[in-house]
N, C-alpha and C positions, 0 to 999 in steps of 0.2 A: 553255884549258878552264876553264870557271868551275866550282866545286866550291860546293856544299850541307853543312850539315853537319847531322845526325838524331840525334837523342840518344832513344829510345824508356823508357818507364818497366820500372820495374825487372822486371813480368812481361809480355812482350810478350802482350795480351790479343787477344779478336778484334776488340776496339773499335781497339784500341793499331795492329793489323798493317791496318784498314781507314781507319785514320788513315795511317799511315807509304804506302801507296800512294797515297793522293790527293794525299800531299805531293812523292811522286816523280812521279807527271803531271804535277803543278802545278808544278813545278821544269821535267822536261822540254819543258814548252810552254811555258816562257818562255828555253828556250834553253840550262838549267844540263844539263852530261851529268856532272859530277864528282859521287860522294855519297862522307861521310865517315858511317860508322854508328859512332856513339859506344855501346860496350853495357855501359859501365861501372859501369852500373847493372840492367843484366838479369841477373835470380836463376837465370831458368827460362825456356824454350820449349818446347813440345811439336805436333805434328804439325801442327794447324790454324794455330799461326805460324807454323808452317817454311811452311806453305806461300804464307802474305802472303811471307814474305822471297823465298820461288823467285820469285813475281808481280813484286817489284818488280824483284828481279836481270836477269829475263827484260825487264820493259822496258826497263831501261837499259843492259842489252846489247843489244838492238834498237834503240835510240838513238844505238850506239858510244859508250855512255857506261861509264864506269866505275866500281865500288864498290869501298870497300875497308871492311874491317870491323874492328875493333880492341877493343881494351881486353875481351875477355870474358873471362869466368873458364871453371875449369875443366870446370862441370859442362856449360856451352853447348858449349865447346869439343869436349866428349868426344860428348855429344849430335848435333853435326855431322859430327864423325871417324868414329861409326860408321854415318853413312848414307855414307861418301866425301865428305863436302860442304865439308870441310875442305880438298880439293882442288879443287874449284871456285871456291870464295871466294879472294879473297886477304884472305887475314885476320894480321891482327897484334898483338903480346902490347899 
């Protein structure tokens, strides 16, 4: 599996979340199904990113590809926890 890696700025915007999907097409249609989401730098997301990230989760689980998402802080973390999404992600510290 070739893996990508995404690092988004620090407030995933709607510019930020319409970027991060063209970049996961554009990865899936040359063949990458691995994404590493670097969010080591996201302060904040709120509804209109969560929902770029469902977008791109859904294609690249439609792809049999896999995401993993890592390095976020607490407040994304808790942000996610309480839609359950912390359970669907596999995410890590």
């Amino acid at each position: 599996m070739s893996i990508i890696y995404l690092k988004p700025a620090e407030i995933i915007d709607a510019d930020e979340g319409k970027s991060l999907l063209s970049r996961v097409q554009a990865a899936l249609d040359s063949g990458i199904t691995g994404f590493h989401l670097d969010c080591s730098d996201v302060h904040s997301i709120d509804e209109q990113e969560l929902g770029h990230l469902l977008q791109a989760f859904k294609l690249i689980t439609e792809a049999q590809g896999r995401l993993l998402i890592f390095s976020i802080n607490e407040s994304v973390h808790s942000f996610l926890a309480e839609r359950g999404l912390d359970l669907v992600f596999e995410i890590y510290p």
